[in-house]
C-alpha positions in Angstrom: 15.3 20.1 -40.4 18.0 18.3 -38.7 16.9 16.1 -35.5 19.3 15.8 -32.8 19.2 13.2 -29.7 19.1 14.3 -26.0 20.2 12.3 -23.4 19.9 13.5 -19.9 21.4 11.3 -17.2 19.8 12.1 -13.8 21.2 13.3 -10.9 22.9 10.7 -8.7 22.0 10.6 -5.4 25.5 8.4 -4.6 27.4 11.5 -6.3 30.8 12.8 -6.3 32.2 9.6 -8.1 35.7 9.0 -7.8 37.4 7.3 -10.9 41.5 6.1 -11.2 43.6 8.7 -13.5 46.8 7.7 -13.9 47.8 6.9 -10.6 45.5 10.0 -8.9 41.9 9.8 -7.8 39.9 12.2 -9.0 36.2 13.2 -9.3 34.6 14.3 -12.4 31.9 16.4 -13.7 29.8 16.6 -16.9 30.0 20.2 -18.1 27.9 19.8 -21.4 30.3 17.8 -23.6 32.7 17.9 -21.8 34.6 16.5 -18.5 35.8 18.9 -15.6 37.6 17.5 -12.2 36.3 19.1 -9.0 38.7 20.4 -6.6 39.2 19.4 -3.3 37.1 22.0 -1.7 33.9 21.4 -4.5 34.8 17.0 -3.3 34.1 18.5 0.1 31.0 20.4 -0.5 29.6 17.5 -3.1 29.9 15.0 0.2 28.6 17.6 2.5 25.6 18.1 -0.2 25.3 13.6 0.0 25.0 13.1 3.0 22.4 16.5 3.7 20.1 14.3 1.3 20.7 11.1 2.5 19.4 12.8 6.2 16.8 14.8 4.7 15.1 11.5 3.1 15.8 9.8 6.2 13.7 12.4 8.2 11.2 12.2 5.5 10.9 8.4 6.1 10.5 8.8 9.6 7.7 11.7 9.3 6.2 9.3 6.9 6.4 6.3 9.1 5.4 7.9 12.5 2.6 10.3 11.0 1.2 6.5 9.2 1.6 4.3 12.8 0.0 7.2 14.4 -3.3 6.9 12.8 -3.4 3.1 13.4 -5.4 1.6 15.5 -3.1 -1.0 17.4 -5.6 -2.4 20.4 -6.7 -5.3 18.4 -4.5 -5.7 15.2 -1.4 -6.6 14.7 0.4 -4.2 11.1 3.2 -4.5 8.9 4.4 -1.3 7.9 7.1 -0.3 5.2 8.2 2.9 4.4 10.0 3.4 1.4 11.2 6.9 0.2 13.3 7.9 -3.3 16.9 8.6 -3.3 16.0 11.2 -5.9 12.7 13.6 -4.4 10.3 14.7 -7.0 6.7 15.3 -6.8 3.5 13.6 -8.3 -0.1 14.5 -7.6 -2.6 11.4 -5.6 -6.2 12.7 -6.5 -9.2 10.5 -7.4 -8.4 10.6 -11.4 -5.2 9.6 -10.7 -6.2 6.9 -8.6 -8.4 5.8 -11.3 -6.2 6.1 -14.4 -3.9 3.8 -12.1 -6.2 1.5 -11.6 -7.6 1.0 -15.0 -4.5 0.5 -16.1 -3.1 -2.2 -13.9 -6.3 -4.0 -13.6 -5.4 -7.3 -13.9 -1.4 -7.1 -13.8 0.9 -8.1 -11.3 2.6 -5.2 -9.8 4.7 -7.1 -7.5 7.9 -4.8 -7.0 10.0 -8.5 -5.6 9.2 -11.7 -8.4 7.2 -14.1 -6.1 9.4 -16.9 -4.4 12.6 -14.8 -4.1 14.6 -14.6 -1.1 14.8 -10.6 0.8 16.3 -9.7 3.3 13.8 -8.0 5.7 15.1 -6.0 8.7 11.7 -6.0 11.4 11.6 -3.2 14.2 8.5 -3.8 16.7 6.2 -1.3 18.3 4.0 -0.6 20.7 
């Protein structure tokens, strides 16, 4: 039996890439093992395709966010609300067992996403 490695790189939400040839840029593509150079047209559509994603996450970020401040209640308290959403959209089920498995697991972890102490630059938007 002969074993064989697979590497799959994942899509790229920051794709076409363009990369120096010579003196030309050009934009390449894996096609299995090996390299094709889109033409200008499939350059055109591969931006068109970018920045259709970039706005689609954006309106997700937004649903997100508005659906979220919508169920607070802002009379007495003040919130803090961040939205992230992926570059790359995929799915993953919430339930209870989920929930739990999660939490069993990280029970007594840090899960801080920034290291404590470091400096971030934090863009603040306030609502009312």
């Amino acid at each position: 039996m002969r074993v064989r490695p697979v590497v799959r790189g994942t899509p790229q939400p920051s794709a076409p890439h363009g990369v120096l040839v010579n003196e030309g840029l050009r934009y390449p593509r894996r096609n299995g093992a090996s390299i094709t150079y889109l033409t200008e047209s499939d350059v055109a559509a591969a931006y068109q395709d970018r920045f259709a994603r970039r706005q689609a996450r954006h309106d997700d970020l937004l649903r997100y966010e508005g659906d979220l401040i919508g169920r607070l209640d802002l009379s007495d308290q003040t919130y803090v609300v961040v939205t992230l959403v992926p570059d790359i959209s995929g799915d993953f089920t919430l339930d209870t067992k989920t929930l739990r498995t999660f939490q069993q697991e990280t029970r007594d972890q840090d899960l801080l996403v920034i290291p404590r102490g470091a400096n971030v630059p934090v863009r603040v938007t306030f609502a009312r």
